[in-house]
C-alpha positions in Angstrom: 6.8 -11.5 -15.3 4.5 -9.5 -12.8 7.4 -7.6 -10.1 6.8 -5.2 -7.5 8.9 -3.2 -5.4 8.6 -1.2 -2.8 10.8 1.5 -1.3 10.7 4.5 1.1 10.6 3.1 4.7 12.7 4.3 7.0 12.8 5.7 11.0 10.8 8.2 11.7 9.2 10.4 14.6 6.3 10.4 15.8 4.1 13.1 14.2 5.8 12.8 10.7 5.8 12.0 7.2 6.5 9.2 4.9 6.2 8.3 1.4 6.4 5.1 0.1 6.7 4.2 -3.8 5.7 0.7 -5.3 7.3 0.2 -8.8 5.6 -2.4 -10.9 7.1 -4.1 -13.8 6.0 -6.8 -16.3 1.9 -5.2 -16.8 0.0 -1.5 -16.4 -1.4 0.4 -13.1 -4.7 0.1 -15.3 -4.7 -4.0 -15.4 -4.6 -5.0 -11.9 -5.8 -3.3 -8.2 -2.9 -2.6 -6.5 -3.3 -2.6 -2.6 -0.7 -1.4 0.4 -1.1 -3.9 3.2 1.2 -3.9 6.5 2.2 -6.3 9.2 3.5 -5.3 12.5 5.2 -8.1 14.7 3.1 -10.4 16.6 -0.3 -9.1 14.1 -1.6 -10.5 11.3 -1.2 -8.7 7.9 -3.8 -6.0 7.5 -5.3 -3.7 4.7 -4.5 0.1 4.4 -5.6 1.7 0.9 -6.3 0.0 -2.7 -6.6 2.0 -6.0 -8.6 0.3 -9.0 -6.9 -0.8 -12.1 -10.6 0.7 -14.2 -10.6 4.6 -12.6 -8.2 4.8 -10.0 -10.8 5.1 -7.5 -10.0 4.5 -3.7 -10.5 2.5 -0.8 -8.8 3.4 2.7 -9.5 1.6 5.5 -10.5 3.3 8.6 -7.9 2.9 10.7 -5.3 5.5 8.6 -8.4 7.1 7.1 -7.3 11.4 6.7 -3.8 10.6 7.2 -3.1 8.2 4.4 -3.2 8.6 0.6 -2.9 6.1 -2.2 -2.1 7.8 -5.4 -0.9 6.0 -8.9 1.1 7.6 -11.9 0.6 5.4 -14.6 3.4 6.7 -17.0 5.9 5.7 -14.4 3.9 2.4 -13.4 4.4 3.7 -9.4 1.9 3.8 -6.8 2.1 5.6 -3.5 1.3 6.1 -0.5 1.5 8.9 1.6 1.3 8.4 5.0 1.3 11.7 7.1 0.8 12.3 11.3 2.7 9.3 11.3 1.8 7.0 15.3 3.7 4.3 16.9 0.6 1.9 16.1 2.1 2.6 12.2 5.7 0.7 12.6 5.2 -2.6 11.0 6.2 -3.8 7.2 4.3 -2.2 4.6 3.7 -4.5 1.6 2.7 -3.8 -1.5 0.4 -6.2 -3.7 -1.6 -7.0 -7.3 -4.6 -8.2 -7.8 -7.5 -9.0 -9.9 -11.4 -7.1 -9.3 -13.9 -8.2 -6.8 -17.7 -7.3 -6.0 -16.4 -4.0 -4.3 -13.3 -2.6 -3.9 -13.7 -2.4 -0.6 -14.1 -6.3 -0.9 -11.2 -7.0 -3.1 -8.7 -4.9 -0.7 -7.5 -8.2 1.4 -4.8 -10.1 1.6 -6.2 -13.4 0.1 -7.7 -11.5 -2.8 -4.1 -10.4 -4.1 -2.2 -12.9 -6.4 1.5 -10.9 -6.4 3.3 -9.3 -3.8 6.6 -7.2 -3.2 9.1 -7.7 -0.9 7.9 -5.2 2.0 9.7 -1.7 3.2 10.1 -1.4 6.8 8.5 1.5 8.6 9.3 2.1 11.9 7.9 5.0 14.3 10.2 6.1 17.2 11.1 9.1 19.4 
């Protein structure tokens, strides 16, 4: 059974640092893409970073381009991301998700390309 699970949200000020952690269970970091998405209130669910399953190479979207980093370990089957200079624009829920491969992998980080998804960590920017 495919699981994820994502942890490390929390309150922080503006400026700082988070990392969050998906664990996956039930296949290997070198099967499926795994994406971090994120959905702030009132905004549809948007894209921040995939990591292919084939070389672990990267996709970031523009938006937290130089401030976030996707990174895998594949011994502990955890992803990452570390988000860094940390805006009020960033509070939303960060989800974590599994998919299959696309054209690109620009192409395959979107929502409706992903077929399993965590629960979401909440992330919340504040002075």
């Amino acid at each position: 059974q495919v699981q994820l699970e994502e942890s490390g949200g929390g309150l922080v000020e503006p400026g700082g640092s988070l990392r969050l952690s998906c664990a996956v269970s039930g296949f290997g970091l070198d099967y499926y893409t795994i994406g971090w998405f994120r959905q702030a209130p009132g905004k549809e669910r948007e894209e921040i970073s995939c990591i292919s399953a084939s070389d672990g190479s990267r996709y970031v979207a523009d938006s937290v381009s130089g401030r976030f980093t996707i990174s895998r370990d594949n011994a502990k089957g955890t992803v990452y991301l570390q988000m860094n200079v940390l805006n009020l624009e960033d509070t939303a829920v960060y989800y974590c998700a599994a998919g299959g491969t696309y054209r690109t992998l620009k192409a395959m980080c979107v929502s409706s390309r992903m077929d399993f998804w965590g629960q979401g960590t909440q992330v919340t920017v504040s002075a």
